[in-house]
PyMOL Python script that loads the backbone (N, CA, C, O; Angstrom):
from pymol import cmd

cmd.read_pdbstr("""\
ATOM      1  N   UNK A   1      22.833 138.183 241.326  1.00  0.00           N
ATOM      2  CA  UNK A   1      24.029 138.577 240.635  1.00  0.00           C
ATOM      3  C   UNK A   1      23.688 139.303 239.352  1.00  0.00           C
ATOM      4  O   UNK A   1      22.628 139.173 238.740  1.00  0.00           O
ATOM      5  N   UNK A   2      25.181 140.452 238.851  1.00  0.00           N
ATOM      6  CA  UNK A   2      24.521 140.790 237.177  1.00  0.00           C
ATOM      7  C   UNK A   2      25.972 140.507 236.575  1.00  0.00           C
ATOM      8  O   UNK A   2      27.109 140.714 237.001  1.00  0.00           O
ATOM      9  N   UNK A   3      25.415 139.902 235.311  1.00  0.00           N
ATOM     10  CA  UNK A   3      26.358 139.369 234.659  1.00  0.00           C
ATOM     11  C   UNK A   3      27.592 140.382 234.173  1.00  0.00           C
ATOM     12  O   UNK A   3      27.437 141.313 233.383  1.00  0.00           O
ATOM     13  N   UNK A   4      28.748 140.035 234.757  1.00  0.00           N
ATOM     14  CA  UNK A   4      29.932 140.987 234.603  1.00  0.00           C
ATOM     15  C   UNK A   4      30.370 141.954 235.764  1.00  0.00           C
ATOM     16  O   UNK A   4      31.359 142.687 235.742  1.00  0.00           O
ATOM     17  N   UNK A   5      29.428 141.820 236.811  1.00  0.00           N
ATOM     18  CA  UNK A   5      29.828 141.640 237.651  1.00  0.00           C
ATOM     19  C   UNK A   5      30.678 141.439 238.954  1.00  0.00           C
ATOM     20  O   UNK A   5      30.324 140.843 239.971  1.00  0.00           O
ATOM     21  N   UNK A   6      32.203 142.234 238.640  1.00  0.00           N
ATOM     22  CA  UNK A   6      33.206 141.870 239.605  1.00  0.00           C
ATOM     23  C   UNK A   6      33.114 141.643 241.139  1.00  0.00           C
ATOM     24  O   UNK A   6      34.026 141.194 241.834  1.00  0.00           O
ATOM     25  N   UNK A   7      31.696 142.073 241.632  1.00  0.00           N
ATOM     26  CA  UNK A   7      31.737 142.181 242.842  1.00  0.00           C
ATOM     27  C   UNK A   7      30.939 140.727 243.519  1.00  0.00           C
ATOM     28  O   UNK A   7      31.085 140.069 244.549  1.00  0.00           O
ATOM     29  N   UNK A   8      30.190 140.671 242.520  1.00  0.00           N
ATOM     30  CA  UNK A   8      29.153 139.030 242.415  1.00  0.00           C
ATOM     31  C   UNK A   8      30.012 138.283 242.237  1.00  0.00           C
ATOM     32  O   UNK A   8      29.854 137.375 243.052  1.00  0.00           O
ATOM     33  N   UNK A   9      31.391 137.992 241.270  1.00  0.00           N
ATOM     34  CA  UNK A   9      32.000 137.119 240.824  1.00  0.00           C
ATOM     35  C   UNK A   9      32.783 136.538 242.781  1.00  0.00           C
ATOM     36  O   UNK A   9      32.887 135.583 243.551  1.00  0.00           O
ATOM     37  N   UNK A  10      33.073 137.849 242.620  1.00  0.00           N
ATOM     38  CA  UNK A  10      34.186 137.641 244.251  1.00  0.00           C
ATOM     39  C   UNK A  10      33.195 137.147 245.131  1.00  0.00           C
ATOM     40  O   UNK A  10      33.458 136.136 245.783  1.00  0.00           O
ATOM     41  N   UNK A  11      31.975 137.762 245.265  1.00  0.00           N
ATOM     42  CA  UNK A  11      31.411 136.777 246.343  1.00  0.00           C
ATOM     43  C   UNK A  11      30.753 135.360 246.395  1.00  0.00           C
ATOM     44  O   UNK A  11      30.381 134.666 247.341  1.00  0.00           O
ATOM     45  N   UNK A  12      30.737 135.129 244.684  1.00  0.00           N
ATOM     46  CA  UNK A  12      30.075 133.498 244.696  1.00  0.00           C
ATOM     47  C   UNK A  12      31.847 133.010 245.115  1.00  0.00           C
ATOM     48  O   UNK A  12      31.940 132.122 245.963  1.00  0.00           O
ATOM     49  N   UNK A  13      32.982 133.499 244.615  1.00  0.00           N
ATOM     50  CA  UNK A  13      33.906 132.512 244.868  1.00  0.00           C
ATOM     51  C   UNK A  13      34.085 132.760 246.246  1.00  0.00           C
ATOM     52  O   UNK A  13      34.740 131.847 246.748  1.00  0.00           O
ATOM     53  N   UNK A  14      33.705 133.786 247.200  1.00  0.00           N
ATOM     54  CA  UNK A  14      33.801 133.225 248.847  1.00  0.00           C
ATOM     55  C   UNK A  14      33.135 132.169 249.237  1.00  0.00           C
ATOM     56  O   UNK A  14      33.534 131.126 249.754  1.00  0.00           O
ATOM     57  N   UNK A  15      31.869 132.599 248.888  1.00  0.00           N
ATOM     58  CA  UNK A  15      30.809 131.441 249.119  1.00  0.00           C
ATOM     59  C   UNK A  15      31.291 130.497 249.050  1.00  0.00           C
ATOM     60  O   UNK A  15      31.682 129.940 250.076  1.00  0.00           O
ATOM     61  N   UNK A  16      31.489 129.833 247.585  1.00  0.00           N
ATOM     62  CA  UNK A  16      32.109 128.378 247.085  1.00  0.00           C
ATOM     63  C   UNK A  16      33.188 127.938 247.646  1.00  0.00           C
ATOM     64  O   UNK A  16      33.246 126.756 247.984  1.00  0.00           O
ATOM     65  N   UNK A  17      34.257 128.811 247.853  1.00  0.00           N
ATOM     66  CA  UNK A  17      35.505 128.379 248.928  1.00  0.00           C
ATOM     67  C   UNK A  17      35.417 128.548 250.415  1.00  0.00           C
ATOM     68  O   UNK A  17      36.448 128.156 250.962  1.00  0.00           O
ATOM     69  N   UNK A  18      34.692 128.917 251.075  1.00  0.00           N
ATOM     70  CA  UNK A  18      33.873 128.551 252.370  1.00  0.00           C
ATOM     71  C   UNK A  18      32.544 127.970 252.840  1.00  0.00           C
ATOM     72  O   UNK A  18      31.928 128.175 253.886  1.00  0.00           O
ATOM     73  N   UNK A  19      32.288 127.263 251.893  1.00  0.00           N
ATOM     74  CA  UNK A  19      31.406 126.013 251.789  1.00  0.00           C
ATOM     75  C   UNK A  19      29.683 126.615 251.836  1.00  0.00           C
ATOM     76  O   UNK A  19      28.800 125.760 251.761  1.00  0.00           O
ATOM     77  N   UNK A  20      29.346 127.865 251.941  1.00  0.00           N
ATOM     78  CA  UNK A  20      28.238 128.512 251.867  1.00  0.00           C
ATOM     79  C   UNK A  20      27.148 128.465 250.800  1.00  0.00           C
ATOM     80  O   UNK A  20      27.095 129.060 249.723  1.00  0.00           O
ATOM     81  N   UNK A  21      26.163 127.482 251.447  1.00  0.00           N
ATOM     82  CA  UNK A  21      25.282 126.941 250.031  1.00  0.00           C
ATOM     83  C   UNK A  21      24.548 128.775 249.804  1.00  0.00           C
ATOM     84  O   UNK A  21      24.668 129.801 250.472  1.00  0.00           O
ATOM     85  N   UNK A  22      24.078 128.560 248.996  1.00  0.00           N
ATOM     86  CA  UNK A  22      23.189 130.093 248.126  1.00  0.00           C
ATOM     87  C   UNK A  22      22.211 129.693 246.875  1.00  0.00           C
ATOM     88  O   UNK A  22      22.093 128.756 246.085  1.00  0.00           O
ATOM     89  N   UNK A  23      21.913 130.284 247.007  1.00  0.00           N
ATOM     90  CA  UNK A  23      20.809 130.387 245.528  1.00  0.00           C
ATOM     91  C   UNK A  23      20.728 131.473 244.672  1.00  0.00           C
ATOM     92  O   UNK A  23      20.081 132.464 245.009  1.00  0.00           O
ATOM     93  N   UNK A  24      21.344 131.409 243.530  1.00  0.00           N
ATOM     94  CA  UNK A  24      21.754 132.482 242.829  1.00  0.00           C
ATOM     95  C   UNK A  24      20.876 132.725 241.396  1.00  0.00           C
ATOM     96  O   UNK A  24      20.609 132.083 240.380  1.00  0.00           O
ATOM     97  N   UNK A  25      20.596 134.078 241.974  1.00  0.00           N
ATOM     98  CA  UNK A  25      19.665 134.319 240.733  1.00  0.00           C
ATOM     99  C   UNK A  25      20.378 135.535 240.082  1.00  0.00           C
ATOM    100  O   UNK A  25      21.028 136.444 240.600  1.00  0.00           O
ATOM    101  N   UNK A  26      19.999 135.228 238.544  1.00  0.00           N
ATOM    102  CA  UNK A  26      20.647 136.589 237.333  1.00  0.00           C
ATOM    103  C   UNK A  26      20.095 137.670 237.077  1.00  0.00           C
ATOM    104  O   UNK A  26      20.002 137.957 235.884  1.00  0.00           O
ATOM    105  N   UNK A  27      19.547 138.624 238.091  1.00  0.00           N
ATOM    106  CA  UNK A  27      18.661 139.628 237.687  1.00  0.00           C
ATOM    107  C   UNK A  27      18.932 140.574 236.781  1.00  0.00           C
ATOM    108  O   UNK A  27      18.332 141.645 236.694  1.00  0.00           O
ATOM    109  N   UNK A  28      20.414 139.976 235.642  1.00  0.00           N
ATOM    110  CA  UNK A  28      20.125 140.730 233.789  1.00  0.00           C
ATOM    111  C   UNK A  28      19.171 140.178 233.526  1.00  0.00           C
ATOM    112  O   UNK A  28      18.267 140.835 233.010  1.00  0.00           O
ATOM    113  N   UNK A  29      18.991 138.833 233.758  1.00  0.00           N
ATOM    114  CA  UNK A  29      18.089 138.260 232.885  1.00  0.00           C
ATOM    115  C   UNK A  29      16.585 137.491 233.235  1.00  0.00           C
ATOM    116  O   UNK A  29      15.729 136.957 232.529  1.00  0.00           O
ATOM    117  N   UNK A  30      16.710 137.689 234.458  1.00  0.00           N
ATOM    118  CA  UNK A  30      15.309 137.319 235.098  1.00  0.00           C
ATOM    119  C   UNK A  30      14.909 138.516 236.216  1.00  0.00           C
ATOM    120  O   UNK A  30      15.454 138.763 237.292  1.00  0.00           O
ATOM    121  N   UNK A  31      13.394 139.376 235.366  1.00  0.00           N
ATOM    122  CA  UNK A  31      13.002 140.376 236.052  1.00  0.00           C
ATOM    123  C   UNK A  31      12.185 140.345 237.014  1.00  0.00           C
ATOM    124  O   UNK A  31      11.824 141.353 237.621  1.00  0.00           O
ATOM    125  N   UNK A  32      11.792 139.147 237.266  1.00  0.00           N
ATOM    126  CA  UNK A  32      11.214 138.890 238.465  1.00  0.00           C
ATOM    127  C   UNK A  32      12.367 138.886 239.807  1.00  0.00           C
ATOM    128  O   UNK A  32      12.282 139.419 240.913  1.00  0.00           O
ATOM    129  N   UNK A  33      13.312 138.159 239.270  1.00  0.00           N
ATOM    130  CA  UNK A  33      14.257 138.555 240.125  1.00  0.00           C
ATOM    131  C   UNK A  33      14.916 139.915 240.843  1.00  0.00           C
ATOM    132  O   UNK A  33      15.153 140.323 241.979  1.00  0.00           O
ATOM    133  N   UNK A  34      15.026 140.249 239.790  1.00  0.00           N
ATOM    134  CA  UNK A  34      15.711 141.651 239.765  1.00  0.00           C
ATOM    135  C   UNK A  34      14.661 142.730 240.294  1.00  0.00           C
ATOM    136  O   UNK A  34      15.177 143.718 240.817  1.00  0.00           O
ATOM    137  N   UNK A  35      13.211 142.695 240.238  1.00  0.00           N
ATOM    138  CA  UNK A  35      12.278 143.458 241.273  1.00  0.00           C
ATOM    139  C   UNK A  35      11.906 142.910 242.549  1.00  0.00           C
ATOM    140  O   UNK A  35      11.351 143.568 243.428  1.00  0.00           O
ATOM    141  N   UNK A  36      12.261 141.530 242.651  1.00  0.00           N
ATOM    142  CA  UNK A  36      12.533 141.356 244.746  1.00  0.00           C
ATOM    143  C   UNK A  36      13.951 141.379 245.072  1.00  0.00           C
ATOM    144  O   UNK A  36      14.320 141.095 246.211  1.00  0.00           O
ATOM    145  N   UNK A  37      14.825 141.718 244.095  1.00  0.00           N
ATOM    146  CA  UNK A  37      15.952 142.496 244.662  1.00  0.00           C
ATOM    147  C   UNK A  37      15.685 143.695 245.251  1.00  0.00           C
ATOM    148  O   UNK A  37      15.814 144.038 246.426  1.00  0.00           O
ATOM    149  N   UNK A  38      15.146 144.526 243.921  1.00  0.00           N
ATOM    150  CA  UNK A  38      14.927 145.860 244.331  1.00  0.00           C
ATOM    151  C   UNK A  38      13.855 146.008 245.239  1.00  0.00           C
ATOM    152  O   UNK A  38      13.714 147.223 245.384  1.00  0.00           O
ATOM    153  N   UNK A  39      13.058 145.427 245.897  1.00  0.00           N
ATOM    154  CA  UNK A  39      12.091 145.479 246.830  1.00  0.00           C
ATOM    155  C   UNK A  39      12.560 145.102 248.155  1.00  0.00           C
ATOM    156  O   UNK A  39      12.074 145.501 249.213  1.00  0.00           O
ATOM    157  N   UNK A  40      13.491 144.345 248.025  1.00  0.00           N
ATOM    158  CA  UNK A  40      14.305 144.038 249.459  1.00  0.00           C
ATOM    159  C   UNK A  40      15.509 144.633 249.855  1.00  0.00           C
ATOM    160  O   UNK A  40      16.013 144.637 250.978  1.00  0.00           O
ATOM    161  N   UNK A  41      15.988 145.223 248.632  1.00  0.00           N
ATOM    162  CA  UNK A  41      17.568 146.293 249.365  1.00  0.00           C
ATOM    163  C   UNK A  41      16.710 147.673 248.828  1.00  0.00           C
ATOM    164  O   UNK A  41      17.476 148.614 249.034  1.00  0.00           O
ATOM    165  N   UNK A  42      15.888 148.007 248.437  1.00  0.00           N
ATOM    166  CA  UNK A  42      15.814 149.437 247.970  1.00  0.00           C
ATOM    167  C   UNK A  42      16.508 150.221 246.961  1.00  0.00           C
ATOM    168  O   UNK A  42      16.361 151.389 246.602  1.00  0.00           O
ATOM    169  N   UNK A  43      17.496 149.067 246.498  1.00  0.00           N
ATOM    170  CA  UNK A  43      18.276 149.446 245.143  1.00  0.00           C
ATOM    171  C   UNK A  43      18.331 148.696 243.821  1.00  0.00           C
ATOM    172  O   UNK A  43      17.721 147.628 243.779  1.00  0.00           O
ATOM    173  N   UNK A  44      18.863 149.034 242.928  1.00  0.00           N
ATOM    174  CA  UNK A  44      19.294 148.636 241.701  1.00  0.00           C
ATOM    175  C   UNK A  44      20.729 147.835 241.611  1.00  0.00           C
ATOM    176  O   UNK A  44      21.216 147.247 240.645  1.00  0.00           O
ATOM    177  N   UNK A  45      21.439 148.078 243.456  1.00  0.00           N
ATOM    178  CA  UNK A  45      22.778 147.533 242.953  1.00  0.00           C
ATOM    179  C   UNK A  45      22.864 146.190 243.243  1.00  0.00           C
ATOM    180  O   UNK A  45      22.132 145.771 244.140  1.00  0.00           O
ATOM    181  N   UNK A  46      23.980 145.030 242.387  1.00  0.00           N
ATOM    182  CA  UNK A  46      24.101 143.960 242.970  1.00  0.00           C
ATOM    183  C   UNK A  46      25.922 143.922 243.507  1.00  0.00           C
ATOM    184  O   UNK A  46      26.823 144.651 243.093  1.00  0.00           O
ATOM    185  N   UNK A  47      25.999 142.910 244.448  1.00  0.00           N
ATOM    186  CA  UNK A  47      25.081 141.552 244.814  1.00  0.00           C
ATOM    187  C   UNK A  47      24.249 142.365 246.087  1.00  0.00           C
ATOM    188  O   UNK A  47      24.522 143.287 246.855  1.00  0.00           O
ATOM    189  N   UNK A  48      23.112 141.499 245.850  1.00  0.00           N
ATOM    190  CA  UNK A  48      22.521 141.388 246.784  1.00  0.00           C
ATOM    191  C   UNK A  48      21.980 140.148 248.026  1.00  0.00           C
ATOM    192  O   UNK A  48      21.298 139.263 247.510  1.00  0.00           O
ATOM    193  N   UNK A  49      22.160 140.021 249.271  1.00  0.00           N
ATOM    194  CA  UNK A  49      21.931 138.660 249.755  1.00  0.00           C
ATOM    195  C   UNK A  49      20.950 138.864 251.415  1.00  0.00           C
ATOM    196  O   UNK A  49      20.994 139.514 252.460  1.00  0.00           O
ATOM    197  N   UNK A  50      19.994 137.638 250.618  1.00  0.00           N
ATOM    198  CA  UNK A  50      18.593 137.696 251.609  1.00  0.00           C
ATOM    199  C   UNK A  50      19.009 136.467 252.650  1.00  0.00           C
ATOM    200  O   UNK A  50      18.836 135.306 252.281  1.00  0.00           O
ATOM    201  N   UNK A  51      19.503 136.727 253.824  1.00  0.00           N
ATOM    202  CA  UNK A  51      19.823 135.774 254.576  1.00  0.00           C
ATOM    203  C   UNK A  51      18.778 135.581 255.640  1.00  0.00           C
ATOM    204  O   UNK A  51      18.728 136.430 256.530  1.00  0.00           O
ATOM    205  N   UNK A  52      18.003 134.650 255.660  1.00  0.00           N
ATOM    206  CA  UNK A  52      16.348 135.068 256.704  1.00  0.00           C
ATOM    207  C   UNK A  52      16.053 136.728 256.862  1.00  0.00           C
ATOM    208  O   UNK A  52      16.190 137.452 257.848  1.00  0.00           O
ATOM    209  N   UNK A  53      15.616 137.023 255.556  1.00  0.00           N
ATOM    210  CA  UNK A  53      14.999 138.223 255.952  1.00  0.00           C
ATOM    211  C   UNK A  53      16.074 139.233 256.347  1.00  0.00           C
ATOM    212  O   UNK A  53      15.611 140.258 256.848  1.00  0.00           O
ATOM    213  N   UNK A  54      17.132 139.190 256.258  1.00  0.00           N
ATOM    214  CA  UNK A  54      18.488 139.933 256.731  1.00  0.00           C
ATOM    215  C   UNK A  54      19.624 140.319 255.709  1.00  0.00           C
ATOM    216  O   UNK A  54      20.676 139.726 255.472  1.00  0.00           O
ATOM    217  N   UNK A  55      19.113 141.485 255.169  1.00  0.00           N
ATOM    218  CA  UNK A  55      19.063 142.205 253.564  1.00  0.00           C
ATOM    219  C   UNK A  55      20.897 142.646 253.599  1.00  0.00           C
ATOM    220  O   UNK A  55      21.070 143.468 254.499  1.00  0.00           O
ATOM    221  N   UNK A  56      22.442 142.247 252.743  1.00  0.00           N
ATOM    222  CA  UNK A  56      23.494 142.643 252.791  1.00  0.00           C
ATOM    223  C   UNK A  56      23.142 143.224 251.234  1.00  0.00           C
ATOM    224  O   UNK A  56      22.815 142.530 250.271  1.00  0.00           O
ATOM    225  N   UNK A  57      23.279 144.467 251.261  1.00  0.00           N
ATOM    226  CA  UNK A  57      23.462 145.051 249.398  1.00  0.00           C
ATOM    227  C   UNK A  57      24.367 145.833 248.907  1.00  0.00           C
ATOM    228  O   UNK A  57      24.689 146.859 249.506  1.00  0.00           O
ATOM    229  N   UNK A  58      24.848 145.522 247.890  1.00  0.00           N
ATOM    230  CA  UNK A  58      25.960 146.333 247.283  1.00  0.00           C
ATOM    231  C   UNK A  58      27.355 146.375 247.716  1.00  0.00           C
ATOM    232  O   UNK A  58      28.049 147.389 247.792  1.00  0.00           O
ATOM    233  N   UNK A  59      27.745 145.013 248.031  1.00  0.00           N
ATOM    234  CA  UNK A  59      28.859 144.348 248.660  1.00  0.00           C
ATOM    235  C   UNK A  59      29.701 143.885 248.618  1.00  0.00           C
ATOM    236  O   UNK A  59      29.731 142.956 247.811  1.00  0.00           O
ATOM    237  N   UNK A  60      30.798 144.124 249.307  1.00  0.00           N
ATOM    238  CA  UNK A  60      32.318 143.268 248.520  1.00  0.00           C
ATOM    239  C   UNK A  60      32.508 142.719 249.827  1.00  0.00           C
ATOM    240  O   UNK A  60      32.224 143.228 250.912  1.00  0.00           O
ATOM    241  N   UNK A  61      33.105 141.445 249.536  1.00  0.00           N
ATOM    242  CA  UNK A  61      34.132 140.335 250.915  1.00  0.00           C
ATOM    243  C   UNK A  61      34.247 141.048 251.986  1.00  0.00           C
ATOM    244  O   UNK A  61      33.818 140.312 252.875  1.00  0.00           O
ATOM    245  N   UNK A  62      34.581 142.087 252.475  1.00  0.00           N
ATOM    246  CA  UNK A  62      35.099 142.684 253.458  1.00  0.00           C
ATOM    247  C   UNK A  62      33.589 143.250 254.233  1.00  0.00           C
ATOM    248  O   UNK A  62      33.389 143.044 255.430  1.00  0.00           O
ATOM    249  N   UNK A  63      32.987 143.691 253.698  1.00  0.00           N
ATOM    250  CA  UNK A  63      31.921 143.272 254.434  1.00  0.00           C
ATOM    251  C   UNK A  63      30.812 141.851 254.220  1.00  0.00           C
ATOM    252  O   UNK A  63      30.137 141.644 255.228  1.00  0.00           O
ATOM    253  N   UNK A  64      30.645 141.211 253.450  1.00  0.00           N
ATOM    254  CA  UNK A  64      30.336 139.871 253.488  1.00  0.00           C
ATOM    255  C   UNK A  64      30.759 138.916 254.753  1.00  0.00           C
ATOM    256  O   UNK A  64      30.205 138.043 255.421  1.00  0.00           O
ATOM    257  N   UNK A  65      32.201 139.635 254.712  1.00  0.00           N
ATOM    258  CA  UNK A  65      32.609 138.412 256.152  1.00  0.00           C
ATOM    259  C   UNK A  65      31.885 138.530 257.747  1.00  0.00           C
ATOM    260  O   UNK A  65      31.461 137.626 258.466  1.00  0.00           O
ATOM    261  N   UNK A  66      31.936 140.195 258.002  1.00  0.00           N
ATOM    262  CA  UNK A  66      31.148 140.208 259.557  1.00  0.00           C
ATOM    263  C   UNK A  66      29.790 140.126 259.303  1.00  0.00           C
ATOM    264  O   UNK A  66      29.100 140.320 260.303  1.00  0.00           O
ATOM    265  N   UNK A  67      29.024 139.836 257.994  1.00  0.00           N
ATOM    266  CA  UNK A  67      28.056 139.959 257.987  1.00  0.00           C
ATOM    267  C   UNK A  67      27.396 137.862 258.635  1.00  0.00           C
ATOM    268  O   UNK A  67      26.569 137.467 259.458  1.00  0.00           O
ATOM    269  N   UNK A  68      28.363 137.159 257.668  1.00  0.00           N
ATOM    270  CA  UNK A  68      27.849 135.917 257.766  1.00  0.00           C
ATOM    271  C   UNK A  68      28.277 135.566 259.222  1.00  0.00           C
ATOM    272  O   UNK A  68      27.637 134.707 259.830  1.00  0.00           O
ATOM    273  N   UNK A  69      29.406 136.238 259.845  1.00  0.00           N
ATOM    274  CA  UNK A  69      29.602 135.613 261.014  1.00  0.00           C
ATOM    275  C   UNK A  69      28.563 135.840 262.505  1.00  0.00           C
ATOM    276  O   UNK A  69      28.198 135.248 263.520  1.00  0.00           O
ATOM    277  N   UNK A  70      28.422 137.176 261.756  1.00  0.00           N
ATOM    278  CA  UNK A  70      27.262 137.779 262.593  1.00  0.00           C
ATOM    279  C   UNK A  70      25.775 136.611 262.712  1.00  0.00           C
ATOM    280  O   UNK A  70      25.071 136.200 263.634  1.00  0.00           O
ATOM    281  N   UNK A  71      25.806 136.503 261.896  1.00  0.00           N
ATOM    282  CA  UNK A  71      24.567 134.792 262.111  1.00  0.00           C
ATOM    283  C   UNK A  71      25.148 133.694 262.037  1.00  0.00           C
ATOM    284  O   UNK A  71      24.640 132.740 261.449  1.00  0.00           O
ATOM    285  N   UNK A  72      25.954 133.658 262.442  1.00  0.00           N
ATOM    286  CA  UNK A  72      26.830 132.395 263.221  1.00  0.00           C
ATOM    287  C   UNK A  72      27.370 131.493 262.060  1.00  0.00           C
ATOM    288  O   UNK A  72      27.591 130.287 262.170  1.00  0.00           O
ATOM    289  N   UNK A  73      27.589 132.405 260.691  1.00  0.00           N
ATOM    290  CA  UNK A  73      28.070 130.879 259.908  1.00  0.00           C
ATOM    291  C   UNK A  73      29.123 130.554 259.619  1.00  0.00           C
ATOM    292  O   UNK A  73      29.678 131.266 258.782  1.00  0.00           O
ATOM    293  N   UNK A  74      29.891 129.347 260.161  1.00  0.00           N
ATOM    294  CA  UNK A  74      30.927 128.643 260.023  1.00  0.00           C
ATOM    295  C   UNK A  74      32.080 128.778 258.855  1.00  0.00           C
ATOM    296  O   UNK A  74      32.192 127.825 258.084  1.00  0.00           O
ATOM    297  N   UNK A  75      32.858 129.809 258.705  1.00  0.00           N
ATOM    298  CA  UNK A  75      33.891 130.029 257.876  1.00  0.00           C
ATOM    299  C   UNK A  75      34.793 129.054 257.098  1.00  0.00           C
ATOM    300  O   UNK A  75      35.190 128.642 258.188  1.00  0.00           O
ATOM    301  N   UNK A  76      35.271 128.536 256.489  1.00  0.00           N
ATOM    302  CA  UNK A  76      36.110 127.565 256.389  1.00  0.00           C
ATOM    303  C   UNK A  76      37.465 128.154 257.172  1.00  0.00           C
ATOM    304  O   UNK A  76      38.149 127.479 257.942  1.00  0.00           O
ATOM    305  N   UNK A  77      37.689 129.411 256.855  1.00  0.00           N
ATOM    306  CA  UNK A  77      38.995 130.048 256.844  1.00  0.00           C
ATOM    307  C   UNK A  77      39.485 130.383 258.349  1.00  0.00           C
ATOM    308  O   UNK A  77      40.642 130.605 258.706  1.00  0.00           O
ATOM    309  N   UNK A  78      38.207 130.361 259.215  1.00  0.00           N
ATOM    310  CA  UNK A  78      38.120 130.839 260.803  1.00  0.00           C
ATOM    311  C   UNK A  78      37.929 129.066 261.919  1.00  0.00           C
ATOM    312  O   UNK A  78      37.842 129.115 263.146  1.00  0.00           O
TER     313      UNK A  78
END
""", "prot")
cmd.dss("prot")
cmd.show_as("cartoon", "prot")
cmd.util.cbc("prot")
cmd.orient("prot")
């Protein structure tokens, strides 16, 4: 995530309201982070999400959703 963020904000609150554990790192402020971001999407943009090796970047809800269902994960909302 980068802090301020509107697009990170919307997807930790999908996450959190469809029960989707994550591990969230601040790549303003941790650059280690923020260069295996950029080493795994090829960009600078966030959010970014490493699901086994299965890279979603630069993303809003609407694609977040066929992405998680696509690896089978359990929606609250579905």
């Amino acid at each position: 995530m980068k802090t301020g963020c509107p697009y990170c904000t919307e997807a930790i609150t999908f996450l959190d309201r469809n029960g989707v554990g994550y591990r969230l790192k601040d790549v303003t402020v941790d650059a280690e982070a923020r260069a295996d971001m950029e080493r795994k999407s090829g960009q600078t943009k966030a959010p970014t999400l490493d699901w086994n090796g299965k890279i979603l970047a630069d993303f809003g809800v609407d694609e977040l959703i066929p992405f998680l269902r696509g690896r089978n994960v359990k929606l609250e909302d579905s």
